[in-house]
N, C-alpha and C positions, 0 to 999 in steps of 0.2 A: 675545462668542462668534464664535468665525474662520465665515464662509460654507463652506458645503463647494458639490461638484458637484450633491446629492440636494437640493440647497436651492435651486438653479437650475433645473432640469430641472423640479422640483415647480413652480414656479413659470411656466415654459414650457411646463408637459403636455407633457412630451417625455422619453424615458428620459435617464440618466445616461452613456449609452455617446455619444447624439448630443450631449449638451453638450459631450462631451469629443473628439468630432470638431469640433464646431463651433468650439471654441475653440485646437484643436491643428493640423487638420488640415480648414481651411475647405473647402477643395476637395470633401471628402468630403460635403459635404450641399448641400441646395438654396440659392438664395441669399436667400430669405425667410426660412429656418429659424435661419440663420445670424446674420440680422439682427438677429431678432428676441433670438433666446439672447444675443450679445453686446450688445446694450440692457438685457436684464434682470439681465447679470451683473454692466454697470456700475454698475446701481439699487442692487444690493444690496450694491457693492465686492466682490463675489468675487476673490481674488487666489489664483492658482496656488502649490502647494507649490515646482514646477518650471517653467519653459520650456524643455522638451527641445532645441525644433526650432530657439528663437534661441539657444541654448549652442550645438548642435552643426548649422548647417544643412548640407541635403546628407543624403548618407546616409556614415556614419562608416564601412561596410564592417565592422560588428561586430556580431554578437548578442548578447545575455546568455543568459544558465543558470542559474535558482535552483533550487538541488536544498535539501529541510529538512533532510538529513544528509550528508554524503561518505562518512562511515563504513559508513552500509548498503550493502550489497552490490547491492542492486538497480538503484541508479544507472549503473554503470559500463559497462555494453551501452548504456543510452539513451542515455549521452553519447555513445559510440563512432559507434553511430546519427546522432547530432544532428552529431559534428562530420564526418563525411564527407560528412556531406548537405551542412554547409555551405559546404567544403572544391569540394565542387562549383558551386554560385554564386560561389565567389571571396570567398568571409566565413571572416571566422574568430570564435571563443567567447571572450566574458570568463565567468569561473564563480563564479558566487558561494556559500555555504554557509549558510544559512537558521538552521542549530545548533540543531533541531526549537524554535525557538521563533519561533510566529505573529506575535507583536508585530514582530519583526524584520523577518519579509517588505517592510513597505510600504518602510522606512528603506533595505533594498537597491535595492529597485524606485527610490525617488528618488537613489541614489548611480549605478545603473549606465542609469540612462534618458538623462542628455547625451550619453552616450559609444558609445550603442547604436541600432540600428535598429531594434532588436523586444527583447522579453525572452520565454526559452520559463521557465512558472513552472511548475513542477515540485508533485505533491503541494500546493499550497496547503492552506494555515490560516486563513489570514485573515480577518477577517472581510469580508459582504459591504460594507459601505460602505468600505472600505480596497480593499476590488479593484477599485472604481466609482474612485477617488480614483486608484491603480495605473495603470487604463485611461487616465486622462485626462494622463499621461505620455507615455503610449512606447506599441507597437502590443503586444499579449501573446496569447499561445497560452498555455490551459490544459492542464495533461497531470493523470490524473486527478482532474477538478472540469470539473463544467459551466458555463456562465451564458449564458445569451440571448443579449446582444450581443457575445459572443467565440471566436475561434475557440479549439477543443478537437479533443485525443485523449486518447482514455477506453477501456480497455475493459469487452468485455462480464461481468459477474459471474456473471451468472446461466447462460450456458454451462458455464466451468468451474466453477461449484457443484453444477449440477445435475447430471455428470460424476462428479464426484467423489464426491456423497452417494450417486447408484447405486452405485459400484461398491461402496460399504462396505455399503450395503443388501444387496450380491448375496453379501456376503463374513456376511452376519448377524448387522451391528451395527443395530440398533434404538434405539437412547439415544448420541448424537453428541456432544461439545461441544464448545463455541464458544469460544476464549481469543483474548479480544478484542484490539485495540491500543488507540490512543489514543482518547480519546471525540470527540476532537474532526476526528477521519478521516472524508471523504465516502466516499470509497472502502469503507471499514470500514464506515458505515452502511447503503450499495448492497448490499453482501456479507450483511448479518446479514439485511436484506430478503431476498434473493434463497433464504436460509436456509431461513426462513420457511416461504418459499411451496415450496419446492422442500421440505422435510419434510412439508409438507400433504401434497405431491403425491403423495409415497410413504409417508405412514404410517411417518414418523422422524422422534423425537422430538428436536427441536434443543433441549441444556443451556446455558442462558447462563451459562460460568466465571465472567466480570469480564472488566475491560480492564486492561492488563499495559505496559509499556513494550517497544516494537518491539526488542530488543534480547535476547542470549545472556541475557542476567539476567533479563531481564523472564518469558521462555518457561520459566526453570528456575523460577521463583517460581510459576509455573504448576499446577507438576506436582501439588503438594500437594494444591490445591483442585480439581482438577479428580478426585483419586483420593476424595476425600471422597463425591462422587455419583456412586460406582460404575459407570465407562461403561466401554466396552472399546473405545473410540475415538474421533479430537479433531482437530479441522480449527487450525489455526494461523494467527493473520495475516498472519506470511510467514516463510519459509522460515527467519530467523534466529531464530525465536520456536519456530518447531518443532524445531530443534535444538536450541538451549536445553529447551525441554520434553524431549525423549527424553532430554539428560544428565539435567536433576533426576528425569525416574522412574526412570534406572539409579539415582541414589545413592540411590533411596528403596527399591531392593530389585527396581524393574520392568522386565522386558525388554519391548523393542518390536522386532518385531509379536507376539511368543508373549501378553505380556497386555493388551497396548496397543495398537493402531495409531494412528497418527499422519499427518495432510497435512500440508502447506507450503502455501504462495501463491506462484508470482513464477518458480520453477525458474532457480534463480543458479547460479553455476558449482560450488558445493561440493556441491549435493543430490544429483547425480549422484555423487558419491566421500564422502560422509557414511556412514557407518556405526551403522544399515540404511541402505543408500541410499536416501533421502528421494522417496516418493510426493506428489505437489503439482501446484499448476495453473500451467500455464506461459503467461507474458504477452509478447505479442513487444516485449521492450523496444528492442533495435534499429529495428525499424519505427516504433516508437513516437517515436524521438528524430528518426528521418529524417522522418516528417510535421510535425511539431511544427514544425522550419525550414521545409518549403514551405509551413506557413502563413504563417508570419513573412515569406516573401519573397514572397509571393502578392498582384498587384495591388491597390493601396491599396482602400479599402471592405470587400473580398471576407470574409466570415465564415463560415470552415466547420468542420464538426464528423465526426469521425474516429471511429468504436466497434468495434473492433476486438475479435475473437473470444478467448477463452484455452478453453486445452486438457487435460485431468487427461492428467499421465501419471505410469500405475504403475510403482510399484518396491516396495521390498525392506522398509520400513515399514507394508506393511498389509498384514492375513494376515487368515482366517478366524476370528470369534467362537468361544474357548471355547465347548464345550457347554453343557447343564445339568449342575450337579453338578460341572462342572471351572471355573466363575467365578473372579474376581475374588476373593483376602483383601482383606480389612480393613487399611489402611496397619499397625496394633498388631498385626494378626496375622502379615502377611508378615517383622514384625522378628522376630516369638519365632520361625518357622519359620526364620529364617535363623540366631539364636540356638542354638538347641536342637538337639541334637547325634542326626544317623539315626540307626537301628536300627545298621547296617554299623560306626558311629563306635563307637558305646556298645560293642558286641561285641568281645570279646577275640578277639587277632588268632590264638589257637591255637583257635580254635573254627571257622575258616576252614577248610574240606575244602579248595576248591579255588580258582583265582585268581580274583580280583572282577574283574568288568566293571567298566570307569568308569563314573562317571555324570555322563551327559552331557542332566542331565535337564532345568531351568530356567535354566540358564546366561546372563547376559545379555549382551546385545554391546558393545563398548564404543566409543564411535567416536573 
């Protein structure tokens, strides 16, 4: 059975973050610490997955970027962020693409750490002994994920949660839901917390839908079960998951905001010209990606942590709770009412005195 770093450190009463300065980047700790860790890592043969700093010594003048998908829209401001910032030190970005699957993380993190000064890891999965294993490569900035000995930016969720369940509160939804993303999201699980507390606070009842795949598909797979538990409004895990939701309730018969309102997370470039234009909480991903490098380039040791505010802004997807009396059909019901032919239809057209108004009654929008 291979040695890892938690097998050293446990062994040195010392966290996992200093074995792997002690072994990476001796300078950074005292020089008993150091001594001592490298005696017990001989004891035990611990052998490194990588030696970054004798692959590449010096500094290579290049970061990394693991983002878990390129496809989602939310990355593309943080990188924009990350490479000006680092455009300004005189670095440039390797990028790498995660392909949302956690296993992979650690296998990038040991391809692009010879070749890099720092890696910014974007959304991690991973698990925690693989980001202990990670650290003890290459210097790493976490962007949404905490951990003790690493620098991070994160923002805050419970600002724009709390933002946003007012306004739906002020608008007279009382029964919310929650269409989750992946189970395996910190971010997602800050957020469903932050839910929580923040429906305690106001006396709104947070529905848990399920967790859905971050994705146009995932949000349309949404719409069904979330119409099953009659709510008249549905917070999104991000903005592509809520546009996917508002298409599957149009095909299901539901206009939004007239039966449904609907948030977003993240305000990407299309929520603003979505059709409703899409109500959501907006994360400054630019800032985000420009801190993330000045950790990276930030005096060897130095570990700091960034939390950064997000902000609801309304739009054109959330409208005022139907009345009493004027609720929510039944997904069977809203089909035979769209079935079943008006009064106006069924009437012959010479019974007609005079010209019919349109009706311009339920109509839904289509984006």
């Amino acid at each position: 059975m291979r040695v890892t770093l938690r097998d050293v450190a446990e062994q040195a009463g010392v966290s996992v973050a200093t074995v792997s300065r002690a072994l990476s980047r001796p300078e950074m700790v005292s020089e008993d610490a150091r001594d001592r860790i490298q005696e017990i890592s001989l004891q035990l043969g611990y052998r490194p997955s990588r030696a970054p700093r004798e692959l590449a010594p010096g500094s290579s003048g290049a970061l990394g970027v693991i983002v878990p998908d390129l496809l989602n829209p939310f990355y593309p401001a943080l990188l924009k962020g990350a490479q000006a910032r680092a455009r300004e030190h005189g670095m440039h970005l390797l990028l790498a693409d995660a392909e949302e699957t956690p296993d992979g993380e650690l296998p990038l993190v040991q391809t692009l750490a010879p070749q890099v000064d720092g890696i910014l890891l974007c959304s991690s999965r991973m698990s925690e002994s693989d980001l202990e294993e990670a650290a003890g490569l290459t210097r790493l900035c976490l962007v949404n994920r905490r951990h003790r000995d690493l620098s991070a930016v994160s923002f805050d969720a419970l600002s724009g949660v709390r933002s946003a369940v007012r306004h739906l509160a002020a608008l007279g939804h009382r029964r919310i839901g929650c269409v989750s993303g992946p189970r395996t999201s910190r971010s997602e699980a800050e957020r469903r917390d932050a839910l929580a507390q923040v429906g305690a606070e106001l006396d709104v009842e947070i529905v848990d839908i399920g967790h859905f795949p971050p994705s146009i598909q995932g949000g349309s797979s949404a719409a069904e079960p979330l119409l099953l538990h009659e709510l008249s409004a549905a917070l999104a895990y991000n903005d592509v998951m809520a546009i996917g939701l508002i298409s599957g309730l149009h095909a299901l018969g539901f206009s939004v905001p007239a039966d449904i309102s609907v948030v977003g997370w993240d305000d990407i470039e299309y929520a603003a010209v979505s059709s409703p234009a899409l109500s959501t909480v907006r994360v400054p991903r630019l800032r985000i990606g420009a801190l993330g490098i000045d950790a990276l380039v930030a005096p060897a040791g130095a570990v700091t942590e960034q939390r950064l505010e997000t902000r609801f802004v309304p739009r054109d997807s959330t409208a005022r709770r139907r009345g009493a009396g004027g609720g929510l059909l039944a997904v069977s019901d809203r089909a035979e009412e769209q079935a079943a032919p008006t009064q106006e239809q069924a009437a012959p057209t010479e019974a007609v005195a005079g010209p019919q108004a349109p009706d311009h009654g339920r109509a839904a929008r289509v984006w």
